[in-house]
N, C-alpha and C positions, 0 to 999 in steps of 0.2 A: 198522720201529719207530725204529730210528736214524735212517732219512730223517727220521721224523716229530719226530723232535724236534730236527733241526736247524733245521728250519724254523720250527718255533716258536719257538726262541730267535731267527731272522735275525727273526722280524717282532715280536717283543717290542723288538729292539735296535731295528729299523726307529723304531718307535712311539716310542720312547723318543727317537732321533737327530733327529727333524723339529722344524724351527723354528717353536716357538710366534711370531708376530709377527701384527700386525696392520698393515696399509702405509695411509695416510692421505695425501691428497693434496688442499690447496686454493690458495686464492689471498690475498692480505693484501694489505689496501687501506685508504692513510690514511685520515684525516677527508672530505676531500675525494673520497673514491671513486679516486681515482689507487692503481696500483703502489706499493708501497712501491719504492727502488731495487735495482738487481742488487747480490746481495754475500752473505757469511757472517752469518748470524743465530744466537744461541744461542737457542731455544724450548724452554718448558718447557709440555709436554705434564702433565694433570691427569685420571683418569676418577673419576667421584663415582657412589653408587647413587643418586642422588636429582637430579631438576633443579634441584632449588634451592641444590646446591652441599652447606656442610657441610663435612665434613673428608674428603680423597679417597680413595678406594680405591686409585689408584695413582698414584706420579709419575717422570717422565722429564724430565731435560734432552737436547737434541741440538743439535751446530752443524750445520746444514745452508745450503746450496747455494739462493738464491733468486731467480729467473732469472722477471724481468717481473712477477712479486708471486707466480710459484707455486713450492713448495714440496712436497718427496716427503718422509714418511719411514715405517719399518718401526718401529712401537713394539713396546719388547720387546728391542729388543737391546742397552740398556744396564742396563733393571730389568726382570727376567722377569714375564711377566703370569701366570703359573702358579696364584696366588695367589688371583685373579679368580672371582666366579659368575659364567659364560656363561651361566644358566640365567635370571638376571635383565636388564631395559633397566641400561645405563649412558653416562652422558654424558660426552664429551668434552670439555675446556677445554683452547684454549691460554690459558695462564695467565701467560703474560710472555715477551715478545719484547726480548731484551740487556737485560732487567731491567726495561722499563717492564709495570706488569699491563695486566689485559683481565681482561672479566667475559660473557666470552661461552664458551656451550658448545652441542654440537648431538649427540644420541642416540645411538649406536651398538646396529644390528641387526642381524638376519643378514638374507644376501639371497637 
């Protein structure tokens, strides 16, 4: 019995200690379809319930690292997605790169 509830509490702790994130990875390309240049970008990440935008369900800033126009990052690890219905589609917008906007966004599913 005491095994047994040790254990339940390691995998409640467990459950509780894992990183909510979601890792996102594309590519940014000016007008002209070119790379943006290699260098530090502040991006502000945006997910909304609806494609047509509206007022977001979540937002993130991040400076990341952008090498040939791609770009990695783990959303979640500056504003917890906790928040979130994973039970519904939501879409993703980068919503301004070093403060110029963008009005583009692309769905996030499970896969």
């Amino acid at each position: 019995m005491k095994l047994l509830r040790s254990l339940t509490c390691l995998i409640i702790t467990l459950q509780f200690a894992m990183a909510q994130f979601v890792n996102v990875q594309g590519v940014i390309r000016d007008n002209d379809s070119y790379s943006i240049p290699d260098g530090e970008y502040t991006i502000t990440f945006k997910l909304y319930s609806t494609e047509g935008g509206g007022s977001s369900s979540w937002e993130e800033e991040q400076t990341l690292t952008v090498t040939n126009g791609v770009y990695g990052a783990a959303l979640g690890t500056a504003e917890p997605l906790t928040s979130l219905d994973w039970e519904t589609q939501l879409w993703l917008e980068i919503a301004s790169i070093n403060g110029a906007s963008f009005s583009t966004s692309e769905a996030l599913s499970p896969r």
